[in-house]
KEMIPA-911064 format. One record per residue: x negated, y, z of N, C-alpha, C, O, CB in turn. Coordinates in pm, whole numbers, plus 50000, padded with zeros to 5 digits. Each point is the difference from the previous one (the first is absolute). Glycine has a CB too. Example, Ala and Ser with C-alpha at 12.3 -4.5 7.8 and 13.67 -1.06 7.14 Angstrom:
% KEMIPA-911064
486814943150780500895011950000499105012050000498964999850066502934988550059/498465022249803499185011950006500775010950073499495011150017499334982649768/
***
This chain:
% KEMIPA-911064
141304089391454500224996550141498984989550041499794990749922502675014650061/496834995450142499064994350025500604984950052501095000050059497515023749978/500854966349946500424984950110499154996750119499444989050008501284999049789/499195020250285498824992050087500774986550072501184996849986497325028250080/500604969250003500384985550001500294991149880500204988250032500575019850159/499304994349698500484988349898499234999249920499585010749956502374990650055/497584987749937498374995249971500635003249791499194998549908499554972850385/502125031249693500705002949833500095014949944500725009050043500894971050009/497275020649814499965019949987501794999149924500734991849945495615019449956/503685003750146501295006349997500434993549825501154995949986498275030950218/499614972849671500564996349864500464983450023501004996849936497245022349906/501124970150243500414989650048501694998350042500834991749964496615008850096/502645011450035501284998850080500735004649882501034993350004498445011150264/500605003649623500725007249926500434989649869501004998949929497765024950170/500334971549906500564986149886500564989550023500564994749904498025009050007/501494989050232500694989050015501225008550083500614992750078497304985849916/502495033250002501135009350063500904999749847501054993549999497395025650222/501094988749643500184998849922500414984449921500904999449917497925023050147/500784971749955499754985349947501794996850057501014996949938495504995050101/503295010050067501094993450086501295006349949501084994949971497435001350246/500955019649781501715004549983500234997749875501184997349976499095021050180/498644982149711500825005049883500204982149949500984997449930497815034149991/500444959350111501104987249984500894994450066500164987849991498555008449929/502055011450161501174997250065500865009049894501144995649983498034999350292/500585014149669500955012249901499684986449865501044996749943498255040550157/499804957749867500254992349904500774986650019500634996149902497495015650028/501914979250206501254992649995500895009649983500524999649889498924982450243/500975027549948501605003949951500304998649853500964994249951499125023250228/498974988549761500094995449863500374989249942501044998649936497745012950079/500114977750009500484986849963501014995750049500634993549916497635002150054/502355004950152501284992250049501315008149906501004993249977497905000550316/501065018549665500925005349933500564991249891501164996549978497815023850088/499274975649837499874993149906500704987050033501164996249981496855016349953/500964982250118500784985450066501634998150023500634990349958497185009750175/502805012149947501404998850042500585000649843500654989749980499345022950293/500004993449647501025002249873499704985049943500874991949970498995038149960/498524967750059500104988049892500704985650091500574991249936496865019249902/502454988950298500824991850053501225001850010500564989350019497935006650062/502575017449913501225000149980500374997049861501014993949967499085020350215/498934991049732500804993849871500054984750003501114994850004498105024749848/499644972450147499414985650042501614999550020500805000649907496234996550222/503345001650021501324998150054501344998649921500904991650008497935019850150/500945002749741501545004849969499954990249876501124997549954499315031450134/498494965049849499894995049874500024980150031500144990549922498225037349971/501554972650176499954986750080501414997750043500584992849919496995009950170/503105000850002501295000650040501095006249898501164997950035497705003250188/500995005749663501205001749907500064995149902501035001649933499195013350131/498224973649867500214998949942500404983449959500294996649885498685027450129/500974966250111500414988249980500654991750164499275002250097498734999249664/502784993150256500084994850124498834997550059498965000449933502894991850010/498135004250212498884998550080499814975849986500774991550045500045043250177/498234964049719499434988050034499174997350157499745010550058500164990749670/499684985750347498955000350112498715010549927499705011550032500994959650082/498645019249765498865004249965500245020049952499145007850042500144960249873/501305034650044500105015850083500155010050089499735011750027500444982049876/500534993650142500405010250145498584998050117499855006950101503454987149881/495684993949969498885002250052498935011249949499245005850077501374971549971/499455024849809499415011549968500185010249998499145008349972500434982049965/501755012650095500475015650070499615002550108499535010950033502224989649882/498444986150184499664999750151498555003650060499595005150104502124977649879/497645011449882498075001349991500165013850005499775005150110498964974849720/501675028750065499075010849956501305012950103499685011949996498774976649669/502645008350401500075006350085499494997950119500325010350059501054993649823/498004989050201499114996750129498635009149982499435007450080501534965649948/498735023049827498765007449969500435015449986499105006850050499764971849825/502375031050066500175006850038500165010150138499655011550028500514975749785/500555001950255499625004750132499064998550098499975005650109501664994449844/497474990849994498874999250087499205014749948499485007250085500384962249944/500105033849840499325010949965500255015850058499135008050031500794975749783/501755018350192500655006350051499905001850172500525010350043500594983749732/498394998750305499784997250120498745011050034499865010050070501144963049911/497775014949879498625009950082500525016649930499825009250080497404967949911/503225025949908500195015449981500525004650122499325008250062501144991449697/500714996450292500235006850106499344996850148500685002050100501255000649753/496404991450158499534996550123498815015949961499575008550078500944955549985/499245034049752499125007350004500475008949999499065007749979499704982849959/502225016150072500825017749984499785000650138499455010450036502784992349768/498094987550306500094998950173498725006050011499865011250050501554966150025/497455014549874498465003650024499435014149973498995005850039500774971349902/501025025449996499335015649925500545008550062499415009350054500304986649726/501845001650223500545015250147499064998850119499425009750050503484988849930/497004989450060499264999950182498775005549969499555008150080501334969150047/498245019349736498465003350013500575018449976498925005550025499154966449843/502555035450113500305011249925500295008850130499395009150056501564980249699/500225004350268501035009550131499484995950116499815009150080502544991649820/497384988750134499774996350136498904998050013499825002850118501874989749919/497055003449908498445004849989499795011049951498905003850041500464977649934/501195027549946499345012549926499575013350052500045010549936501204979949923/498195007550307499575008650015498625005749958499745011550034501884982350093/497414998549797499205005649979499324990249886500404988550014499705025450217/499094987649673499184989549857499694991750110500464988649996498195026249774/500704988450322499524986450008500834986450143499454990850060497945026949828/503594985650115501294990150105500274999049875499194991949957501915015150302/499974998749605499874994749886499744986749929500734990449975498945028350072/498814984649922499314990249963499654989050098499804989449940499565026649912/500524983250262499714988450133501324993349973500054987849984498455025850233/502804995549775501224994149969500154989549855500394988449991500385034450146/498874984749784499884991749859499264988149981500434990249938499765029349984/498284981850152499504987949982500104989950104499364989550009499375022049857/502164993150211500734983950138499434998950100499484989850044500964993849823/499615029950195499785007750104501924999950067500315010050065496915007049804/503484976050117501305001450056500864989749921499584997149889500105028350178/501384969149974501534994049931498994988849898499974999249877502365027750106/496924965550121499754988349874500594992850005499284990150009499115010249962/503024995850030501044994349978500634999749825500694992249935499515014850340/499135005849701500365004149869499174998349934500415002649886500785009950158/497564983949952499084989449943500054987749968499624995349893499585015650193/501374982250020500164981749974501115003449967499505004549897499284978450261/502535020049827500985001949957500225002549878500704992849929499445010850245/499165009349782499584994949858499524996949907500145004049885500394999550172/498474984750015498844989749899501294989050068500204990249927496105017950061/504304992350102500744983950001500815003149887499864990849920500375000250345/500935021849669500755006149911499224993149889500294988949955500575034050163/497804987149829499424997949894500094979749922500464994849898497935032150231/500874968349995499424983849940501594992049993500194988349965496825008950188/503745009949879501714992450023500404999349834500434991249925500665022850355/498545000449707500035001849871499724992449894500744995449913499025019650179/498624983849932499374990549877500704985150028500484993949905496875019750074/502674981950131500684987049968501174997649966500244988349971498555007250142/501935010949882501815006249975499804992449868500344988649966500425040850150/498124986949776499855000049870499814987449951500614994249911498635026350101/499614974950075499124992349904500254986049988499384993049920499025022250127/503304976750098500814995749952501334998549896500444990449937498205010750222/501735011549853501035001349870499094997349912500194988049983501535029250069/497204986549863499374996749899499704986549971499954996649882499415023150150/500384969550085500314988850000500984991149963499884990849920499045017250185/502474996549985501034998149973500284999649873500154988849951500135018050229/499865003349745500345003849851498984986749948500664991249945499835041350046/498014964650018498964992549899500854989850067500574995649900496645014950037/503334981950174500694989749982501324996149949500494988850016498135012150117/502085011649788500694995549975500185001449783500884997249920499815006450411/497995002049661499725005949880499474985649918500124997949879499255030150220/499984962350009499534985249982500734991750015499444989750038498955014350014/503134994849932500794993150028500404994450156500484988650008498815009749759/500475010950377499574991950104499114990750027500164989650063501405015549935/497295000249943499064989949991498675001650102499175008349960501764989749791/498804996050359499565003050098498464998250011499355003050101502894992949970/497254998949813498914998749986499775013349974499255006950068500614970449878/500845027149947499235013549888499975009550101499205008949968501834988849773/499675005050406499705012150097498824993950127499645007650090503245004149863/496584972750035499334993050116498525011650058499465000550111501424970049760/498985033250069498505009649987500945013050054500125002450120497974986949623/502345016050189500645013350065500574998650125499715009050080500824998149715/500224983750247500624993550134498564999750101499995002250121502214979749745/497065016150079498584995150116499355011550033499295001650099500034976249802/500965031450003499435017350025500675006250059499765011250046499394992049790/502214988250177501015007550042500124998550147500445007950085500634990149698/498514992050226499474997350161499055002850083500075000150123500694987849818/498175014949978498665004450062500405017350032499645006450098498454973349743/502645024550058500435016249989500465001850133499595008850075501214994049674/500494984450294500214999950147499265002050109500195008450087500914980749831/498055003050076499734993450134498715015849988499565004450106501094957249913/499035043049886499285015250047500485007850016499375009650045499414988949881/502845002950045500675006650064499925000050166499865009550078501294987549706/498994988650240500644998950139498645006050083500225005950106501704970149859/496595022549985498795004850033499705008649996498975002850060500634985749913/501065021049955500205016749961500505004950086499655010750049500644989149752/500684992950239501005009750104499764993750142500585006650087501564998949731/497274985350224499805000850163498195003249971499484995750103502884982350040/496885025549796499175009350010500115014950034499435007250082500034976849794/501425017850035500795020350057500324997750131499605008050084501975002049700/499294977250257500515003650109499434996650105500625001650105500984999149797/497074993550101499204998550084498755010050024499465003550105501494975249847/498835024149932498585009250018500505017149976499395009250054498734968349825/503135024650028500385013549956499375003249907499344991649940501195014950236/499505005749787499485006249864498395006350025499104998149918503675009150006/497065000450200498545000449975499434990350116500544999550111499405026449780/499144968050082498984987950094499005008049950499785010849945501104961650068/498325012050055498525002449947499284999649817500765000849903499254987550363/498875010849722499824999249862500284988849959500724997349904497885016950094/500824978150075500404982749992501044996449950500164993749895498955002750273/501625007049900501655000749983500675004349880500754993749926499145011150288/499655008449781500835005449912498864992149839500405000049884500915028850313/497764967249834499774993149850500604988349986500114996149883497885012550093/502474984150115500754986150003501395002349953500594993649913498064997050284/501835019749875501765001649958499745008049884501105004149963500384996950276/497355004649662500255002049861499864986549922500734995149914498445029150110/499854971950024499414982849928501424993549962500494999449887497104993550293/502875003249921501644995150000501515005749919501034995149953497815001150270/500485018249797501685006149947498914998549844500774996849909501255027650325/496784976649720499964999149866500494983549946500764997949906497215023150107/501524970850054500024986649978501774996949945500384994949894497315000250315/502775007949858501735001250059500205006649841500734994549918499605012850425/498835006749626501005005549876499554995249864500695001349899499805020350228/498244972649876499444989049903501004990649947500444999649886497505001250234/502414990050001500704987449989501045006149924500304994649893499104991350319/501455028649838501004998949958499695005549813500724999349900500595003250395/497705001249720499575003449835499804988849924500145000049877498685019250178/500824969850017499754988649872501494994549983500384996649888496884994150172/503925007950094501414999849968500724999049910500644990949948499055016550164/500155004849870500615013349910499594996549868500844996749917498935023150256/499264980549806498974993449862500214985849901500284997449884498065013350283/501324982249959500444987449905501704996249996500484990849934496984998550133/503115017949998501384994149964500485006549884500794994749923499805000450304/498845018949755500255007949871499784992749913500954998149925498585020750136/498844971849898499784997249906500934985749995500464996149893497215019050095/502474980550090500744984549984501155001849946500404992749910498764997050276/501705022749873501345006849903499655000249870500464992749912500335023050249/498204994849825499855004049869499394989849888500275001649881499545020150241/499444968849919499514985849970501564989249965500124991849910497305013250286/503184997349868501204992549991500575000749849500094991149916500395013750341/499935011649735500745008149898499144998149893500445001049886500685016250254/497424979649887499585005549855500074983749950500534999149890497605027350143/501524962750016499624985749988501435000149924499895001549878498314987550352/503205009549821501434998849933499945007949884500024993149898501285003950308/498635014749775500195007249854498874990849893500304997449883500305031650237/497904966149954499394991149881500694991449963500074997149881498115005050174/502734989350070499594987150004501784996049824500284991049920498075004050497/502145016949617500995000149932500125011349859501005003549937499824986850305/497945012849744499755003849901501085014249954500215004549887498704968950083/501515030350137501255012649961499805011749898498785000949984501754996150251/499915009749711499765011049910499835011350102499365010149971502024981149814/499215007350340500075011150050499225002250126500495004850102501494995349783/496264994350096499125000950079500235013650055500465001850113498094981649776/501125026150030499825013050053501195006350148500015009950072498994992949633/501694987250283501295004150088499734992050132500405004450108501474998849684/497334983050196499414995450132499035006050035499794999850121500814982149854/498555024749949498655007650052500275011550111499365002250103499614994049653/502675013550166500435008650043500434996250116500025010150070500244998949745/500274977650273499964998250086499094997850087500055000150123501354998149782/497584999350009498454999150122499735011250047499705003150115499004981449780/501435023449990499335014150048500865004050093499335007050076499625001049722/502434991550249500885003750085499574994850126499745005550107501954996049730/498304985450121499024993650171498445003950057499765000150120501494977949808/498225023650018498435006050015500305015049993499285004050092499204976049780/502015028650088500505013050011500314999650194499315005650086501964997149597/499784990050334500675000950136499224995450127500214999350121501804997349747/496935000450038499104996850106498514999949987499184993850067502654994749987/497915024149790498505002050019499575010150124498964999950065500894995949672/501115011550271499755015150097499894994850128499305004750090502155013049786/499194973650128499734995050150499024992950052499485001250111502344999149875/497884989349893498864994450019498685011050043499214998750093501914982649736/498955029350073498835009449983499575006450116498885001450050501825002449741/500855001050254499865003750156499534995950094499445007350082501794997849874/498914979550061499794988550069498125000349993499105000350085503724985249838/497245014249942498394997049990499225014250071498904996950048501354986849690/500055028650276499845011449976499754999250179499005005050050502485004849677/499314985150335500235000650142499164991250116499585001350115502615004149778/497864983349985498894990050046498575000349990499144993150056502484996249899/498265023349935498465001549952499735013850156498915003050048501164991249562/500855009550417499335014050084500084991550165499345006150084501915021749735/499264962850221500274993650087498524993650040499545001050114503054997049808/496694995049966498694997849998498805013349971498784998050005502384978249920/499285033650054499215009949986499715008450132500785008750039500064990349728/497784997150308499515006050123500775016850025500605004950095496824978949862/502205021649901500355015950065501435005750015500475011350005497434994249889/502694979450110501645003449931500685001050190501155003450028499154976049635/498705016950431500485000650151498745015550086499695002950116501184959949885/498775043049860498865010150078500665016250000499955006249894497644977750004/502835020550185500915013650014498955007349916498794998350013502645001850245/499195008649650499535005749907499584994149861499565006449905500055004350286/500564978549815499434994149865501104999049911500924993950054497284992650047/502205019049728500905003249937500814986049999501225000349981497535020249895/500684969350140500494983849982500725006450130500995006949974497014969649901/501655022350253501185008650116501135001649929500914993249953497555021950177/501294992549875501725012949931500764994549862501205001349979497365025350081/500384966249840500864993249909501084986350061500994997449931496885011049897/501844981450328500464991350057501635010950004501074997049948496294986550191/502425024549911501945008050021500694993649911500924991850002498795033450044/499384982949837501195000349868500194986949964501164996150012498215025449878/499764969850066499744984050004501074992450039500854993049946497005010550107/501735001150098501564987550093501555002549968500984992550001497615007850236/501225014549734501635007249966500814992349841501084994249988497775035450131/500084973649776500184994149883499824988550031500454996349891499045019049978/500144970550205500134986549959501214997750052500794992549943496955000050046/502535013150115501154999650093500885001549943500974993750043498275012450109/500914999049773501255005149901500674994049883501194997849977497785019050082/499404979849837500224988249911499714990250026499894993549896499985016149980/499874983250228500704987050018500974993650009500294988249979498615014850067/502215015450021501554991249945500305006349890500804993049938500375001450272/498575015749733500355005049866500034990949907500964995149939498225023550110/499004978149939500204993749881500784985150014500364998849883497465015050039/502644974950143500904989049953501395005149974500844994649929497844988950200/501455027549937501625010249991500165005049837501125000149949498615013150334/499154990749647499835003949883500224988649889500635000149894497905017250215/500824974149944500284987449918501204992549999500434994049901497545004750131/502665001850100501564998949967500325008049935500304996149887500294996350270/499545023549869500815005549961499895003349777500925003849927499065005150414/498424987449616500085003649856500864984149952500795000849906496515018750061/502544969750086500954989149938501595002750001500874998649914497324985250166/501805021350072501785003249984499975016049903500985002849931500044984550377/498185018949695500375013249892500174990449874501104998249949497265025950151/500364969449848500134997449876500934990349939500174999449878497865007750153/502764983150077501094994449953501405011949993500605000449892498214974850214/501455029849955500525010649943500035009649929500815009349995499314983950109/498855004349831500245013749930500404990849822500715003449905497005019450285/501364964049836500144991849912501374998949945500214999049879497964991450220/502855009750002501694994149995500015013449936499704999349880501514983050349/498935025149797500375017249936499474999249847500925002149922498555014150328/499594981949703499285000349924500734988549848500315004949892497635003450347/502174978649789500154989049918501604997050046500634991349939496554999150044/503195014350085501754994950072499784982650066500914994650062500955021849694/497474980050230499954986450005498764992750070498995006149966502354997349833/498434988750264498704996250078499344992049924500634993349917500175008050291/498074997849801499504990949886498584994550098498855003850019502185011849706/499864973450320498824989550052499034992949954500294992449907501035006450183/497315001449957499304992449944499504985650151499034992450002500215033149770/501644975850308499884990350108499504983349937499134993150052502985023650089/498414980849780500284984449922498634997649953499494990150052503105011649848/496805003650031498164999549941499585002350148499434990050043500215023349670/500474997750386498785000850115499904987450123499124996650079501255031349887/500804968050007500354986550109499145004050122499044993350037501264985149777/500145033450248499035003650134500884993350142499504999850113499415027449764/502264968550095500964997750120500224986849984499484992949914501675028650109/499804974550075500434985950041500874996549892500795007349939499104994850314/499764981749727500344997949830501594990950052500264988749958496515007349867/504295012750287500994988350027500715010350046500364999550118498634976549935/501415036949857500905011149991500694991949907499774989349944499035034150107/502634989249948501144995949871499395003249889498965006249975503144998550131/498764989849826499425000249887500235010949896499495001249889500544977150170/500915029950007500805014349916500065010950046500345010049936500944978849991/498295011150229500105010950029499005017149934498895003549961502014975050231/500165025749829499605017249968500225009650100500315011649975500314985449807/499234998150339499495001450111498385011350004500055010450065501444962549972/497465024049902499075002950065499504994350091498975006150029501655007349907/499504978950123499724989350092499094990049992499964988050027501875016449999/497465003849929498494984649960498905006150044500125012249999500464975949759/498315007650282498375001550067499345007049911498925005150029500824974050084/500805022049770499055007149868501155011849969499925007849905498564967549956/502215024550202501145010349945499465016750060500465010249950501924967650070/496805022550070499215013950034498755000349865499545010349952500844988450376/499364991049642499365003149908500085000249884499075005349939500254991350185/501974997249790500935004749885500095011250043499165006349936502104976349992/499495027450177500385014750014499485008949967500625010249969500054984850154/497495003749873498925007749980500244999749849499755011549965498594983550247/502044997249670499574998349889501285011349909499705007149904498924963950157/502815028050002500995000949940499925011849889500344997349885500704991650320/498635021249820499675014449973499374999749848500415005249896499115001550376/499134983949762498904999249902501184987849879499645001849883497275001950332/503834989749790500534988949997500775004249844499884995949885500234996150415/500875020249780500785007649926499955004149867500815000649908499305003550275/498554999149836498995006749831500034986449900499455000649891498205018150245/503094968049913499174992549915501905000649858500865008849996496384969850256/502695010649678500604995249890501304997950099499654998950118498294989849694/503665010450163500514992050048500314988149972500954993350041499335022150008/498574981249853500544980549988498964994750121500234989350054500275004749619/498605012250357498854993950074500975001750164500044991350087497155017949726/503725008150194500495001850146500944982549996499614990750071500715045549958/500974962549870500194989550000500024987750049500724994750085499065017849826/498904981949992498724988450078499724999850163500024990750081498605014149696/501125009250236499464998150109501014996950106499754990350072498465023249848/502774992450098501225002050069500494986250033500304995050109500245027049775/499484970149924500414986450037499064989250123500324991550083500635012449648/497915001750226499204987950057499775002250147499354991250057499435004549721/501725017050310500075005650133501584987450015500234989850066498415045049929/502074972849910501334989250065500014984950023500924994050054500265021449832/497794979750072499544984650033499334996750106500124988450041499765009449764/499415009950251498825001050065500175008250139499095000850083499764997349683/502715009250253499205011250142500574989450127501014993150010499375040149887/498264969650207500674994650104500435008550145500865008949997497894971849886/500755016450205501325007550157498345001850094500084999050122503474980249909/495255022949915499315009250139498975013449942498795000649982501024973450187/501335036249813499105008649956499435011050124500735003650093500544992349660/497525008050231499285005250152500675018949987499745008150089497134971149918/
***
């Protein structure tokens, strides 16, 4: 079919047509994903211990982030009927439709969705490193300051859309990439150093106390850098095409890879902190099944406030999400060591576990 008037050859219009529809068929996908691992998250969280503040904020996190995610799926399902049914008279209303030729409402709507996101995340991850440091407000001071700058390009992100829209001039549209990369940078170094300051935390305590059972704090690093390498990667992945000239040139494969890109970060940004709740609460349960008995190692990690009771078996301590991760691996050991360990949790647990 010929285009006269439209300066784009017909294989142009056919790839960012394509681009559009078949990563909207791949969120459905991911949100499928997403919905089960956040209902379990839920069902494993809520049955398996009373509700504390410091949980009921991390349920509260990673359901907001659920539904903020849940929102753009259903703005982008909105977007794809109108470009389909109500533009589809011909490839090329289509494609004028797809690339924001109509309803740019549904553009800033969801890049305001998307960056809501990363800061959602990339506070809970905070949250947790402050409370993994005993409330210690220094060890998050650097992440807090990224955490602000992440803001305030937010707030520059979004009265740019809503001032200029989605297509301007060139000018333009290289400034509002400059920015939305800058914006997903910040939130990559976020994301980054609070991982390592967690994981820096965990590993410094297992030296500093010389435990037999290094391998079982490591196993918790890897749980934290796991929950948040993919995202990072994404992050980096998004930020590298954001600075990449041909990644805003219709037809250029960087084009059509941006679909799939925004769909997948969009997704694991709340996935992955949802994942990371949810393998601590799997793995403390499965631990209890396993050994009949909990076997704390809270008392050696001293990650929480040192002015809890002194007996409780509660679960209720700042390091007690991170005893949960270990329990499983815990099980395999001697029971004079489960014992030991058990005793020296009962001396030691205190009342803010995240």
């Amino acid at each position: 079919m010929s285009t006269p008037g439209i300066p784009f050859p017909v294989n142009v219009q056919e790839n960012q047509i394509s681009a559009n529809l078949n990563s909207s068929m791949f969120l459905n996908f991911l949100m499928g994903i997403y919905t089960m691992v956040y209902g379990g998250t839920m069902y494993l969280y809520l049955s398996k211990k009373p509700a504390n503040l410091n949980r009921l904020i991390v349920l509260s996190t990673i359901s907001v982030l659920y539904l903020i995610c849940f929102l753009y799926f259903i703005v982008q399902w909105y977007f794809l009927d109108w470009v389909v049914v109500v533009n589809g008279d011909t490839r090329e209303s289509i494609f004028l439709s797809t690339v924001g030729d109509g309803l740019e409402w549904t553009w800033i709507l969801n890049d305001f969705l998307q960056i809501s996101m990363f800061i959602i995340s990339d506070g809970l991850l905070i949250w947790r490193c402050y409370h993994v440091w005993g409330q210690s407000f220094w060890a998050i001071l650097a992440p807090l300051i990224l955490l602000v700058a992440e803001f305030g390009l937010f707030v520059a992100t979004t009265a740019f859309n809503a001032q200029f829209g989605w297509i301007t001039s060139d000018a333009n549209a290289t400034l509002f990439n400059n920015i939305s990369s800058a914006l997903i940078f910040v939130s990559l170094g976020t994301t980054v150093i609070v991982t390592f300051i967690i994981g820096y935390r965990v590993h410094s305590t297992s030296r500093i106390h010389h435990l037999s059972s290094r391998r079982l704090y490591n196993h918790i690093v890897i749980i934290i850098i796991e929950s948040a390498a993919a995202y990072s990667l994404v992050l980096l992945f998004e930020a590298t095409l954001g600075v990449v000239p041909s990644s805003v040139v219709f037809g250029s494969p960087w084009s059509d890879a941006v679909y799939y890109v925004e769909v997948i970060l969009t997704v694991v940004s709340g996935m992955a902190p949802t994942v990371l709740v949810a393998r601590i609460a799997l793995t403390d349960s499965n631990s209890t099944d396993a050994s009949g008995a909990r076997t704390q190692i809270s008392g050696n990690l001293q990650f929480g406030s040192q002015q809890g009771s002194g007996s409780s078996h509660s679960g209720d301590t700042t390091g007690g999400d991170v005893d949960a991760s270990v329990h499983a691996d815990e099980a395999e050991l001697t029971p004079v060591i489960e014992v030991k360990r058990e005793f020296s949790a009962d001396a030691t647990s205190g009342d803010n576990q995240v």
